[in-house]
N, C-alpha and C positions, 0 to 999 in steps of 0.2 A: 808450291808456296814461294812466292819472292821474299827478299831480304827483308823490305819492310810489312811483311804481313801477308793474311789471305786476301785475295781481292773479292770484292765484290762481286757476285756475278748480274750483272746487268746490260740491257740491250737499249740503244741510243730508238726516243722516239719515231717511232714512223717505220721501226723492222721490224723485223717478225724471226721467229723460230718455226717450224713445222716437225707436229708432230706424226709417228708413223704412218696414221688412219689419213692425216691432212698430206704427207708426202704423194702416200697412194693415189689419193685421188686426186692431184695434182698431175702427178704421170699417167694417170690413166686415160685424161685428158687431153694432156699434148701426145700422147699415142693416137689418140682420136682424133686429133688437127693432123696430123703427119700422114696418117694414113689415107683422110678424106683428102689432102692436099696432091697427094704422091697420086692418088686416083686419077686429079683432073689433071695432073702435068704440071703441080707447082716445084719448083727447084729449091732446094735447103738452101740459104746462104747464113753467113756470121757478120758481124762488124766491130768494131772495137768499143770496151764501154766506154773511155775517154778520145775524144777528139781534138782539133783545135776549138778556140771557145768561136772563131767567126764561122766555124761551117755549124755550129745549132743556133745563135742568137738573132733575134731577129724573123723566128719561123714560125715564131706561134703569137702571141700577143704579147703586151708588155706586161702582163701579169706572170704571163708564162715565164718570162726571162726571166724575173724574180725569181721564179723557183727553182733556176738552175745551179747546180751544183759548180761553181765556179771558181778555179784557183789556178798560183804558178805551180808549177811541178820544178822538181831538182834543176832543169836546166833552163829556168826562168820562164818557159812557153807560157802561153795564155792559152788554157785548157779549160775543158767542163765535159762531165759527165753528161751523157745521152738522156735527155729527157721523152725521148719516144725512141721507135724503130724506122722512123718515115724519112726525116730528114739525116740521119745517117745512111737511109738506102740512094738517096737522090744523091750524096756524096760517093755511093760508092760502083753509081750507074754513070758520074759523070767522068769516074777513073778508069772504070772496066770498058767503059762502053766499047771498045776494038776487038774485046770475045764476047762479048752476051751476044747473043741471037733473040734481034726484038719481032714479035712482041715478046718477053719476056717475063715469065711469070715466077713470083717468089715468095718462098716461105722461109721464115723468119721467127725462131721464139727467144725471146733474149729477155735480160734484166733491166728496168730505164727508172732513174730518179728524178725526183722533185722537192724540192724542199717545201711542200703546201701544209696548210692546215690537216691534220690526220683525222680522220672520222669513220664512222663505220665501211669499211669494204674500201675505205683511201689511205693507201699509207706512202710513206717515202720511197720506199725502194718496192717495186712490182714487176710484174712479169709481164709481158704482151705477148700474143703470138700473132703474128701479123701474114698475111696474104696480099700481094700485090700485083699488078698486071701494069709493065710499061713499054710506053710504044705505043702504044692503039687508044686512040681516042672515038670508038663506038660505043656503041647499044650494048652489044656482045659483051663486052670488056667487064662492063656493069653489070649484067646479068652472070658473066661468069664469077666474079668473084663475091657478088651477091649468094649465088645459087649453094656456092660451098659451103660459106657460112651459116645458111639454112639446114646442108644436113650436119652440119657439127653440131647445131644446136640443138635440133633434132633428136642427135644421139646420144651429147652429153649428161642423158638422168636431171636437168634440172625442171622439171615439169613445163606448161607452157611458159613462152617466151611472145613478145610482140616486138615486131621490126617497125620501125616508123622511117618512113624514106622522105627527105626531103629537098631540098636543092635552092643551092645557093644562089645562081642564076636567075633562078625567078622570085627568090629573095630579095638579090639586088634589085631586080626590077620591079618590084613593090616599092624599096625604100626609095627607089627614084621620084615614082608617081608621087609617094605620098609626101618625100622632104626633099625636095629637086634642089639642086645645086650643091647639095654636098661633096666634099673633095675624096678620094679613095681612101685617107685615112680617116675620115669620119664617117665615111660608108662602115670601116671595118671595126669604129667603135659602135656602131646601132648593131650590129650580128653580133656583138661581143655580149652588149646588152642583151640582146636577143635571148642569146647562149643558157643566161641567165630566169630566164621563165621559170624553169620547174620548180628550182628553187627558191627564188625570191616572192613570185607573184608579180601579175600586169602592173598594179598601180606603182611599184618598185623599181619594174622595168622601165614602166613610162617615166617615171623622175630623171632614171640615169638617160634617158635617150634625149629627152626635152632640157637638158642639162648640156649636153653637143650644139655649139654652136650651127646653126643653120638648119639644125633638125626641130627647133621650138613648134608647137601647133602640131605636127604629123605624128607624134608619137600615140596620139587614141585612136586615130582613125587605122595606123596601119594596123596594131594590133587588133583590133577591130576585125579588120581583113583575114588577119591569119584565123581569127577565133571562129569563121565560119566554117561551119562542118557539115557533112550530109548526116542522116540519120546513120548509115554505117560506120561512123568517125574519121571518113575520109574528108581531109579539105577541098574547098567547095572548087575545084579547077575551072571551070566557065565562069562564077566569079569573078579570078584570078585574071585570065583568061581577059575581061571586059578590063579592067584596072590598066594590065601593060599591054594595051593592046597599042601597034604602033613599035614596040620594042623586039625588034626582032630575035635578040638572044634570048631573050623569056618569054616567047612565043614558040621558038624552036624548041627550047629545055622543056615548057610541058609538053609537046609533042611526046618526045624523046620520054620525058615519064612516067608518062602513060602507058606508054608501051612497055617499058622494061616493068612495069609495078603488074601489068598485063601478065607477060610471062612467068614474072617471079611466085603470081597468085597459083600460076599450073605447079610451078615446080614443088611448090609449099602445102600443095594439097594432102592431104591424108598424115600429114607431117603435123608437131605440135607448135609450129612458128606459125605466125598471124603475120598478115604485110597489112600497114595502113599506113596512108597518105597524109603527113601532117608536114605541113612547109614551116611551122615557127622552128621548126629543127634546126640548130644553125651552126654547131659545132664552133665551140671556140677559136680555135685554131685558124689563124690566118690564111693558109696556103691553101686553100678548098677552091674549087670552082664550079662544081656539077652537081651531081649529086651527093648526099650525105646521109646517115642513116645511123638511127641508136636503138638500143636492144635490150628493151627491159624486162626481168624476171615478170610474168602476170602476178603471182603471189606474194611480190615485193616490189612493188613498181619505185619503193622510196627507196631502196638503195642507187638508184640510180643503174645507168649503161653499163651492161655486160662485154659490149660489144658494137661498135661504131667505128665510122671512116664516112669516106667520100673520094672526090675526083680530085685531083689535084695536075692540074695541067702545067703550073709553072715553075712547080717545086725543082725541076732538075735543070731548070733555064740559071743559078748560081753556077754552074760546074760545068756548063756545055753550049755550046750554040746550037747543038743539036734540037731538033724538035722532039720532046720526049714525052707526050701525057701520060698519066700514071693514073691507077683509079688504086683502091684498098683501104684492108680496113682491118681492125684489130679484136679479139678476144681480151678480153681482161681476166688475165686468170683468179688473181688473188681476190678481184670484186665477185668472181663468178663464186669460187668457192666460200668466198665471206656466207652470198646467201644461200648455196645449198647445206651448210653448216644451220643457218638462221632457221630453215626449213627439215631441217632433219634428213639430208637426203644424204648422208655421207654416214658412212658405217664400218667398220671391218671389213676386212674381205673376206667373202666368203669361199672362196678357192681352197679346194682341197690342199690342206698340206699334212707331209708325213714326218713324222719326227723317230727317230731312231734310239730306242732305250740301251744303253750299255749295263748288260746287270753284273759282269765279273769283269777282273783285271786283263783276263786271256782273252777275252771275246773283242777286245778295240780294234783288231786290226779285219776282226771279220766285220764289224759294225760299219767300219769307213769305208770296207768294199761294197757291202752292201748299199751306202750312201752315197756312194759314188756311182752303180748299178741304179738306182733311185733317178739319180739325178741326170741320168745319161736317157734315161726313156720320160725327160721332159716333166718332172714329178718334182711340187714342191719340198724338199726334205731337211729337216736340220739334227743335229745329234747332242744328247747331251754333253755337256761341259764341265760336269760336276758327276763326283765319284756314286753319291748314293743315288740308288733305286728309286727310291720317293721322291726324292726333290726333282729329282728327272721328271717323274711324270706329272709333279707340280707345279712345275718349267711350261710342260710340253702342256698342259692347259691353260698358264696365264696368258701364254705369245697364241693363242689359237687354232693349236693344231689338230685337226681332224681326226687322226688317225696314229696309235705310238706302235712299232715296230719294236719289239724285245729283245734280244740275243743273248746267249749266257754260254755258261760252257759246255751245255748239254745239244744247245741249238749249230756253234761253232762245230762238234762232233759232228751231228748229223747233217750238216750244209742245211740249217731249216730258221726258222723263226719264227714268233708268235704276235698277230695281230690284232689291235683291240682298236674300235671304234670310239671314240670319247663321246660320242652323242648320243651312243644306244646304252651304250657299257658293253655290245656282247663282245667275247673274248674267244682266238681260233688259234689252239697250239699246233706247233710242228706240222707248220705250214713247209711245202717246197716252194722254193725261191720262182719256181714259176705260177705255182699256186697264188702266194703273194704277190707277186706284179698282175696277175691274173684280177687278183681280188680289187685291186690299186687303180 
């Protein structure tokens, strides 16, 4: 209690609390990114959540800047909180760069804000876990960090998922054909447009884009473009294809496509991820230049991207002369488990665990050996905390434990103990201690 009273307990919009069931499988998760990551050779790194404010502003749009966390600190800097993992990594490839061994692959889960709008699966403070590959500007590159993200997805428990790949490169080269003379910054306001589809709708996008100086007239016809599909919901690439023809970077980029959407269809087989071909994909974010790709739940397609990135070639050209392209891409954790929550896919754990009954005052020090015995052959175990018998085992079924372990003064004598199953009810006295881990 302070001086002047209780305080409220309250949490500033856009955080979150987690509770046990949501911690779980929140860690169960990034145990699932860590270990598929460590499989392919990705490297753990960290970065700091606050930076200087010039090494994130300026990296994503000017909507983005808006939502960064931005202030002086104690000794007057001009600071902001990390609004992704990407442009903190490109800072911290253009420090290191004299030990990293490129190509250079990295994993990454950390916390990053935004001060946006909150809405279902979006809030202020979120978690990423991001996989990156820099150095290498190939096919491989893309396929490799593609290919990982498939099987996380894969393993993750959130039912199917669909990958949509698209690329920014022959994005541009659309917006060329169809609104020729635009300057690069009004290039990067029609993908911003773009960005916007899912949620606004064509005729909404077409306003903001016919709304860009020099873009007037081309905004129905590209969309248009993008809105062709084959019968398998792929975009129509030989369309595509007749449109920039004469543009050799989007000539090359579906080359390049093709092929990576090619192999990723093997890797993805028998797996529950879908790959389809949609070029309106355009991801917000300024610093893209290849390909790009979003990942939406099938049984929730409106919460939006699970799961998204792209190539980003000149992200680390602020911090280096070096030549550095970077491909990667992010997991959203708190969107992901927004909608396995929304779907019912998140539950207890069901992991065996043992809880340890103390029924007399003499028997505590055999109890803690026993739980320590427990705990040494890998066995989830906890012990009661409270004096009587009953509430013990009224404990040990609220927290969900499988299984209560008894001791008393008659078990203490005999080095034994009595195990009871809570699922069955049956009950086995004067068990030996190897009987018991036997049984366990």
């Amino acid at each position: 209690m302070s001086k002047h009273g209780i305080i409220e307990p309250r949490r500033l919009k856009g955080f979150r609390d987690y509770m046990p069931d949501q911690m779980e499988k929140r860690l169960e998760i990034m145990d699932l990114i860590r270990r598929e990551a460590a499989l392919a050779g990705f490297r753990s790194i960290g970065t700091p959540a606050l930076e200087y404010a010039e090494t994130l502003m300026g990296q994503g749009s000017d909507e983005t800047d808006k939502q960064v966390y931005r202030f002086k600190d104690n000794g007057d800097r001009d600071v902001a909180l990390r609004f992704d993992l990407t442009v903190p990594f490109a800072r911290f490839v253009g420090e290191h760069q004299g030990t990293l061994i490129f190509p250079f692959k990295k994993l990454q889960i950390g916390d990053v804000w935004r001060g946006e709008n909150t809405q279902k699966g979006r809030y202020r403070e979120f978690t990423q876990c991001d996989l990156d590959i820099i150095g290498a500007d190939t096919m491989m590159a893309d396929i490799e960090v593609l290919s990982v993200f498939i099987r996380i997805l894969s393993g993750a428990g959130c039912g199917g998922t669909t990958m949509a790949l698209g690329n920014r490169r022959i994005l541009s080269g659309l917006i060329a054909a169809r609104c020729p003379g635009l300057t690069p910054v009004q290039e990067t306001e029609v993908l911003i447009a773009l960005d916007k589809l899912a949620k606004i709708g064509p005729a909404k996008v077409a306003d903001l884009i016919n709304a860009i100086p020099g873009a007037q007239g081309g905004a129905d016809q590209l969309l248009a473009d993008l809105a062709r599909h084959h019968a398998d919901g792929d975009s129509d690439l030989n369309y595509v294809r007749s449109i920039v023809a004469g543009n050799a970077d989007a000539e090359a980029e579906i080359l390049r496509t093709e092929q990576v959407l090619k192999i990723l269809r093997q890797i993805a087989s028998g797996r529950s991820v879908t790959l389809r071909l949609d070029l309106s994909v355009a991801r917000g974010l300024g610093y893209y230049t290849g390909i790009v790709f979003e990942t939406t739940l099938d049984l929730l397609p409106s919460l939006g991207s699970i799961c998204s990135g792209g190539r980003y070639n000149d992200l680390a050209a602020r911090f280096t002369t070096r030549e550095l392209p970077g491909m990667g891409g992010s997991v959203g954790l708190d969107r992901l488990i927004a909608g396995m929550e929304e779907l019912n896919q998140i539950s207890a754990s069901a992991e065996q665990m043992v809880f340890v009954a103390v029924a007399t005052q003499d028997a505590w020090d055999y109890g803690f050996s026993l739980l320590n015995q427990l705990r040494n052959k890998n066995l989830r175990a906890d012990i009661g905390l409270v004096p009587k018998l009953a509430n013990q085992f009224r404990h040990a079924d609220r927290i969900g434990a499988t299984h209560v372990v008894t001791v008393g003064t008659s078990e203490v004598a005999a080095k034994t103990a009595a195990l009871k199953d809570l699922k069955t009810g049956t009950e086995v006295r004067d068990l030996s201690l190897a009987d018991l881990f036997s049984k366990l």
